[in-house]
Each structure stands twice: as structure tokens, then as C-alpha cells.
N, C-alpha and C positions, 0 to 999 in steps of 0.2 A: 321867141327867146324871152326869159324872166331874165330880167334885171334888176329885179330886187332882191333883196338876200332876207326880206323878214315875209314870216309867214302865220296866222292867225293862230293862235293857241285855245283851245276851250280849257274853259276854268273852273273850280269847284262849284263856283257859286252859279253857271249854266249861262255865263257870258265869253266873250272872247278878244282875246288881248293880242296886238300885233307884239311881236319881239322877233330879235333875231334867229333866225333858222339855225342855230349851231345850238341853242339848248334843250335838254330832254330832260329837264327836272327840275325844281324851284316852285318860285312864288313870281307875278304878277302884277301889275297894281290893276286893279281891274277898275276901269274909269266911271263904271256906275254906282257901285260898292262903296267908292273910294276906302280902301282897302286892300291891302297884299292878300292874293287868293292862291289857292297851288292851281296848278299845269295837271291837267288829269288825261289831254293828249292834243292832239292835232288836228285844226280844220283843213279838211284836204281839198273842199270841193269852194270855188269863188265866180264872183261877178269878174268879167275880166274885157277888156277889148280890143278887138283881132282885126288886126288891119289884113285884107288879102291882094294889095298892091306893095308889103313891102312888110320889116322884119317887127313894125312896131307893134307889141302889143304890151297892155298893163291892166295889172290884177288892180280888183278896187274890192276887196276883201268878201264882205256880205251884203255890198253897197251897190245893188244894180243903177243907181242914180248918178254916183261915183265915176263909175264904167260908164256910164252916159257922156257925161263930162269929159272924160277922156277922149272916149269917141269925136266926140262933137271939136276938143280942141284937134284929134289929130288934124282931123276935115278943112279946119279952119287953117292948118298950115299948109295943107295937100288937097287940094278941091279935088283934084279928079280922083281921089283915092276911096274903095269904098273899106266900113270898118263895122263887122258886126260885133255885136255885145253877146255873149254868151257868160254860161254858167258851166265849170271846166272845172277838173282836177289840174292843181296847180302841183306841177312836176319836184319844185324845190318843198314845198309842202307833206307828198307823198315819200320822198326820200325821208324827210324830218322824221315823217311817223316811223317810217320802218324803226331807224335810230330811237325813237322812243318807245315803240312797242320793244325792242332788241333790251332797249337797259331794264325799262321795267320786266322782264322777262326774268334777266340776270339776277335785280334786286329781290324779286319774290324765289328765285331758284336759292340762293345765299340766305336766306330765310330759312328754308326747309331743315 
């Protein structure tokens, strides 16, 4: 189950921005830049950690270290639980994009 509602966005300038999963078009602040970048689409694929004693898991973006952390606190509240780290299409992610590949479709179709 994703519980988070933001999802990575890839950016003009070939970095990636969390925001929330509801936008498909705009600008950014892209935190290495420091500067507003445009959204040119959607990171689908993350580090994330999957407990398989129970429903917890959490995406940690591009961040397999992150997912570590995660891992490591769920452990630390649930010992006997065990929790792999993988690298997964994030579901709320892959919906984003469709919605984003769907407008830029429309945007370039209203062009023509």
C-alpha cells in the first residue's frame, strides 16, 4: 500500500523533484539548480521497502539508502518482521504518468 500521495517528477534540467501526484504540467524548484525547472514527465521506477509480515511499505524515491532507513526503522519496531528493499514501479507514479502522457498528448493534438 503507498501512502504517500507525491511522486518524483523528472525535470528539464535531468534532475527530479518530489511534488504531488495530482500535477501534469508546470515548473518545479529543482533543489540542485536552485531554480524553477519544467516537469517533462514522471519517475515511475523507486527504491522502496516491503515488509512481507504486514502492509508496511515506503517508497524513498532514488534513495536506496533511504529504503534502508526505512527498512531498518520498520525492524526496529517489529523484530520478527522481515522487510526487503527493492527497486519497483511505484503504482501512484505510473497512474501520474499515464495522466501526464494523456495531457501532453491533448496539448500537442490542440497544436496541430
Amino acid at each position: 500500500m503507498n501512502i504517500s500521495r507525491e511522486v518524483l517528477y523528472a525535470l528539464e534540467c535531468t534532475h527530479a523533484a518530489p511534488a504531488p501526484a495530482t500535477l501534469v504540467s508546470g515548473s518545479l524548484m529543482c533543489a540542485w539548480c536552485r531554480e524553477a525547472k519544467y516537469i517533462v514527465g514522471v519517475i515511475e521506477y523507486e527504491w522502496a521497502a516491503h515488509c512481507q509480515n504486514c502492509a508496511f511499505k515506503r517508497w524513498a524515491g532514488l534513495s536506496k539508502h533511504n529504503a534502508g532507513v526505512f527498512a531498518t526503522g520498520h525492524c526496529r519496531h517489529e523484530p520478527a518482521h522481515v522487510v526487503d528493499i527493492e527497486y519497483a514501479r511505484n503504482p501512484t507514479a505510473t497512474r501520474t504518468a499515464e495522466k501526464f502522457k494523456a495531457w501532453q498528448a491533448g496539448r500537442n493534438h490542440g497544436a496541430a
